[in-house]
LOMARMAR-570870 format. One record per residue (C-alpha): residue number from 1; residue in three letters; z, y, x. Coordinates in pm, 1 decimal. Last residue first. Example, Ala and Ser with C-alpha at 12.3 -4.5 7.8 and 13.67 -1.06 7.14 Angstrom:
<recs>
2|ser|714.0|-106.0|1367.0
1|ala|780.0|-450.0|1230.0
</recs>
This chain:
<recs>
229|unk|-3277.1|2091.8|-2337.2
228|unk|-3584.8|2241.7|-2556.3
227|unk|-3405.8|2303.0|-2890.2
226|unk|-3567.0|2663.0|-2985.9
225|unk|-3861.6|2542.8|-2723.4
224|unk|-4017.4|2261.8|-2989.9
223|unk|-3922.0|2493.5|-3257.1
222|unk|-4090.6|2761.3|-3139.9
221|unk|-4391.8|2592.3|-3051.1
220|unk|-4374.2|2374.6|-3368.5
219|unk|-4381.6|2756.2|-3552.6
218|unk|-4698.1|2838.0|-3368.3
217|unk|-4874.4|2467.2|-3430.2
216|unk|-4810.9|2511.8|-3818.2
215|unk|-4559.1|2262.4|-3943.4
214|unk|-4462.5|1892.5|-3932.2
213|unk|-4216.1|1665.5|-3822.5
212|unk|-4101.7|1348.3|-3764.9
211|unk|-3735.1|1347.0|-3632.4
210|unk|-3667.3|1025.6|-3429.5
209|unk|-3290.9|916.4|-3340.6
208|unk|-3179.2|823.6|-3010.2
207|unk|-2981.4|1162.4|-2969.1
206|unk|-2823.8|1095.2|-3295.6
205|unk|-2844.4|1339.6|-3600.9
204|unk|-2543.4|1403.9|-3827.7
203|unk|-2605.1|1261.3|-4192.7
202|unk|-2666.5|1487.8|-4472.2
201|unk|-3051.5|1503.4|-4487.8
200|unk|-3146.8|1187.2|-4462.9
199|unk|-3526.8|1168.3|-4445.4
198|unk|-3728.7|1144.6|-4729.4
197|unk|-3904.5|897.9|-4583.9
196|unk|-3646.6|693.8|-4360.6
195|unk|-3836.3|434.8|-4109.6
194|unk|-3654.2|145.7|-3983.8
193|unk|-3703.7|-14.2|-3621.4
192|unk|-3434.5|167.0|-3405.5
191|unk|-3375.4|499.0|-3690.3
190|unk|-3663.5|675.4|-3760.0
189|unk|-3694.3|1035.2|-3967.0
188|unk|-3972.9|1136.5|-4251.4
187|unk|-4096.2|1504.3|-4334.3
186|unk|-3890.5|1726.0|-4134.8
185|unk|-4065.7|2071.1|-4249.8
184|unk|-4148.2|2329.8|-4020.3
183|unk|-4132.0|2715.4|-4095.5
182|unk|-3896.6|2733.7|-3800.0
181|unk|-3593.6|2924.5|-3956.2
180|unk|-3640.9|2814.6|-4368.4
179|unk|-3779.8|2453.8|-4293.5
178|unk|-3555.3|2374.6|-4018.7
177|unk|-3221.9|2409.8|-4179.8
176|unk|-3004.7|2296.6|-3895.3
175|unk|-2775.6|2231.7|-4140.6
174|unk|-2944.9|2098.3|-4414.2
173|unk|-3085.9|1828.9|-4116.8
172|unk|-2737.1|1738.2|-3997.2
171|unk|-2569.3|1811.9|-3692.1
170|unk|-2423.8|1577.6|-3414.0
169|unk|-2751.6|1627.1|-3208.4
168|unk|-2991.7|1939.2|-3300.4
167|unk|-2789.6|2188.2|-3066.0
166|unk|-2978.4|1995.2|-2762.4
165|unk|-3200.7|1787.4|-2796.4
164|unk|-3259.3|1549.6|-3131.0
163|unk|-3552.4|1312.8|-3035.8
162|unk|-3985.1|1407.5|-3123.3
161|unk|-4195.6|1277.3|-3334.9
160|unk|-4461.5|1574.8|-3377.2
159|unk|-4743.0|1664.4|-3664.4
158|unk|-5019.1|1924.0|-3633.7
157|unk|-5180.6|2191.6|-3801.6
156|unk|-5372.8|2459.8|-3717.0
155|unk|-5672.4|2346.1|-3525.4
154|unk|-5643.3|2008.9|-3762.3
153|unk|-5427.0|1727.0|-3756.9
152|unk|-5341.7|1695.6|-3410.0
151|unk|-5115.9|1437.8|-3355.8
150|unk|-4835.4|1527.5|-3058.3
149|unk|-4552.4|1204.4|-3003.3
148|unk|-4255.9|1160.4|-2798.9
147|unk|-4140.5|1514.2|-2791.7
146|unk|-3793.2|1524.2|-2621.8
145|unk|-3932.6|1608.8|-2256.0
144|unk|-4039.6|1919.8|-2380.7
143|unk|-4326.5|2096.7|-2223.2
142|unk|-4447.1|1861.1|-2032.7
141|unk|-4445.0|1562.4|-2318.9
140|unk|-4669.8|1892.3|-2488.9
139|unk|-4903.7|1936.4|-2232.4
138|unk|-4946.4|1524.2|-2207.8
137|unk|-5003.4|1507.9|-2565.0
136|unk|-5245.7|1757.3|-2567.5
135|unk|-5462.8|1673.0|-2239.2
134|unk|-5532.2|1290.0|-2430.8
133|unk|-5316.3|987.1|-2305.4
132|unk|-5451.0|671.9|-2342.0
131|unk|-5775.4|693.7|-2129.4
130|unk|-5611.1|993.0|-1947.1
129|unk|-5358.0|757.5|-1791.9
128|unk|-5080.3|965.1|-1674.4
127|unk|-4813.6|859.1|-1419.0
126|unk|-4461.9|1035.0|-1430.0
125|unk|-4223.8|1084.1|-1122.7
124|unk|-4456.7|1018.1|-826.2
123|unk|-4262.9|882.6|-551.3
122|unk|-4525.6|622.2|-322.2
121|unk|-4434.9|308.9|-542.0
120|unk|-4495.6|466.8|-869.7
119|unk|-4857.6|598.7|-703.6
118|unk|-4937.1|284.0|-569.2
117|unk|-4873.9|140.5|-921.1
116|unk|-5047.3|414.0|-1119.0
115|unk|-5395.9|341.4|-903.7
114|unk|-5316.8|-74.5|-951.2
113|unk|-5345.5|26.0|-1346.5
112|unk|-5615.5|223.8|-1326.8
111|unk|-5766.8|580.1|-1288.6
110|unk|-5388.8|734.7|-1279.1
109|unk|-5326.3|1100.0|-1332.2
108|unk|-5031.3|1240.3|-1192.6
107|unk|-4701.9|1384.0|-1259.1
106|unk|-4433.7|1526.5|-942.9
105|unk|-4160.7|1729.8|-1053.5
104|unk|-3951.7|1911.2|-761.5
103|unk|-4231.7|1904.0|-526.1
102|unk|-4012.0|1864.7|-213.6
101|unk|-4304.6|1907.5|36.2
100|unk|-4292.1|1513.2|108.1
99|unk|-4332.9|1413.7|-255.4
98|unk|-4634.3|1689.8|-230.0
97|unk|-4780.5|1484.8|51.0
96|unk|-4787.6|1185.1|-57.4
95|unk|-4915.4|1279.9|-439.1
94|unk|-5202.5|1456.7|-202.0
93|unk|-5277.0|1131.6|-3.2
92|unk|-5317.0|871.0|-320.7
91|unk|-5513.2|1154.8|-528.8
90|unk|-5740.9|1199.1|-235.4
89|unk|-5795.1|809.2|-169.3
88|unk|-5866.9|739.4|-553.1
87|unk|-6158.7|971.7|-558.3
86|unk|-6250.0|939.9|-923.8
85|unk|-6041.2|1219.5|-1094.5
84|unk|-5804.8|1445.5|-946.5
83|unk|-5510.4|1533.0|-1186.3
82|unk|-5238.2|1606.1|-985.1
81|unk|-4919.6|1782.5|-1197.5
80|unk|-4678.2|2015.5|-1016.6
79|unk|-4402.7|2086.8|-1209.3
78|unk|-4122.8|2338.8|-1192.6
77|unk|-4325.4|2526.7|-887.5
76|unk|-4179.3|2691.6|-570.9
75|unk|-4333.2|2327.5|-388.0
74|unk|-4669.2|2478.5|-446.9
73|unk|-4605.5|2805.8|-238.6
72|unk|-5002.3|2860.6|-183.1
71|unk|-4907.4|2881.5|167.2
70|unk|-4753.0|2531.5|198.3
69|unk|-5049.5|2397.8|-54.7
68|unk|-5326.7|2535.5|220.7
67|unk|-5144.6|2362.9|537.3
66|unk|-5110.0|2032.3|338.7
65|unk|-5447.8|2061.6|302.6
64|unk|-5534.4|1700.6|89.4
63|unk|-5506.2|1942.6|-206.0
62|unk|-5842.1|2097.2|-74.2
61|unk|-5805.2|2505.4|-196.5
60|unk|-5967.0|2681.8|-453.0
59|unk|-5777.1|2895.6|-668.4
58|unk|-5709.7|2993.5|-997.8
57|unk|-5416.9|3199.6|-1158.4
56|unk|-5234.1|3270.7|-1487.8
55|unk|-5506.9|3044.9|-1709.7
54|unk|-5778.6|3066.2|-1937.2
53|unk|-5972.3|3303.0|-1753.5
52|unk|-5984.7|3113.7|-1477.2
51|unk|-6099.0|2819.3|-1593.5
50|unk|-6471.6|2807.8|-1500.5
49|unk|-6435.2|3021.9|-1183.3
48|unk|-6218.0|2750.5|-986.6
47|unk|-6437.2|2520.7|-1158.3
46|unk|-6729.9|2659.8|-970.7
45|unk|-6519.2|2687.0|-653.4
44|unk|-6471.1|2298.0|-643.8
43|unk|-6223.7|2246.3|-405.5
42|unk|-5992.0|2263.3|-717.1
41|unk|-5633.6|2431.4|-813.8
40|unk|-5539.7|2604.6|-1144.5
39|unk|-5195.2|2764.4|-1142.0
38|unk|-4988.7|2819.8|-1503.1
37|unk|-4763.8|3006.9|-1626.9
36|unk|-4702.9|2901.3|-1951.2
35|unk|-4756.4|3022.0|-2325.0
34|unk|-4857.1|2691.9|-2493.5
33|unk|-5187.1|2837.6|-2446.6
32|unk|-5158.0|2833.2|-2083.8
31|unk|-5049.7|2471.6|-2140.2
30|unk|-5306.7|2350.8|-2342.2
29|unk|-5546.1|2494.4|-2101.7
28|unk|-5413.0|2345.3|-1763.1
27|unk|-5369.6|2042.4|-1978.9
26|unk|-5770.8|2041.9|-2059.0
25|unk|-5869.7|2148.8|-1744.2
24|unk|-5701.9|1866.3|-1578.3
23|unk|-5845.2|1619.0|-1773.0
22|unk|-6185.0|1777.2|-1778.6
21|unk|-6226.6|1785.9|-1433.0
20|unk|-6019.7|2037.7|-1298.9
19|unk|-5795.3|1881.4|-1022.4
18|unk|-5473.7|2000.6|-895.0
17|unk|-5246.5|2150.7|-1160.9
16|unk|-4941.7|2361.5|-1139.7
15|unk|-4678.1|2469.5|-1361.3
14|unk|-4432.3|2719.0|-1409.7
13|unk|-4135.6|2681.0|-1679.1
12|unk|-4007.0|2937.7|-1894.3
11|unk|-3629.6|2986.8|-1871.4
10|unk|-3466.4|2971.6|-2234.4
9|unk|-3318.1|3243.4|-2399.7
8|unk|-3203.6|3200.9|-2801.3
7|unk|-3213.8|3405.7|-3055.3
6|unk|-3523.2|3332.2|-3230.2
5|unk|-3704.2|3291.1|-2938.9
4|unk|-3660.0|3485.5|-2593.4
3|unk|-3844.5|3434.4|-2261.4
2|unk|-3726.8|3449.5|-1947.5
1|unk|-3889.8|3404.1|-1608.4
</recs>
């Protein structure tokens, strides 16, 4: 599917999440409201019903199924992300057999540190630790695999560090003028260890670079997806 802003066409991505405890609820969310497709999967039917009007579809189905997840077309998805919660064994077994389906991007939630290691070692791309990583930052690392950082600083406002993508590198700040097309303002920029407040305006951007900025949470959207690589 595409979707147009400011100017410029970018393919929206679809994603799927397994699990909706309040982990995966909360990304499934984030991400719907992010403006997503997005399919909500537990054997629980009452949390089947819980978030379905938050998000593109719901269904119940045991992710351990591989039967179920063949018909539900999982692999057809951009991301896939497993967010079970306590049972260890079921998270282990469905990672296993989405790598084998050809899931094309494979994140899951890890209860431990020996959990994320079995998962690593069995194929999953990206391994989540909700205990360090709340449903927001994860929806928006999804999103754009330049943003590095997501503070909410009210239900409005918010603040992201995120790398040049895209059209950004080899230009400078004025010239991408931010402020007057996104509505977001580039309030400080890192380079390695040293932090630039103002940030340098005039200087061509590198893709290892770190623009901190800020702005509504509508116009970050757009910017965020404006330079989304």
């Amino acid at each position: 599917m595409q979707e147009t802003w400011w100017g410029r066409v970018f393919v929206k991505k679809q994603y799927a999440i397994i699990g909706l405890g309040r982990f995966g609820s909360s990304v499934a969310k984030n991400l719907s409201k992010a403006g997503f497709e997005v399919l909500a999967i537990d054997s629980n039917e009452t949390k089947v019903q819980e978030i379905s009007p938050y998000v593109t579809h719901a269904l119940q189905a045991e992710s351990t199924d591989e039967d179920a997840l063949r018909a539900i077309g999982i692999r057809n998805f951009d991301v896939v992300i497993v967010a079970i919660g306590e049972d260890i064994q079921s998270s282990i077994l469905t990672t296993l057999i989405l790598k084998e389906m050809g899931v094309q991007s494979l994140v899951v939630k890890a209860a431990n540190d020996l959990h994320g290691n079995v998962l690593r070692k069995i194929g999953a791309d990206k391994i989540v630790y909700p205990e360090r990583d709340m449903g927001q930052r994860v929806a928006h690392s999804l999103i754009s695999s330049n943003i590095i950082d997501y503070i909410e600083l009210s239900d409005n406002y918010s603040i992201i560090e995120t790398h040049p993508a895209g059209d950004m590198v080899g230009r400078t700040i004025r010239q991408l003028d931010v402020r007057a097309k996104y509505k977001v303002n580039v309030i400080a920029q890192k380079k390695g260890d040293k932090l630039i407040i103002p940030p340098t305006v005039d200087e061509p951007l590198k893709e290892d670079d770190i623009l901190v900025v800020l702005g509504h949470n509508d116009e970050l959207q757009k910017f965020e997806l404006a330079f989304t690589e």
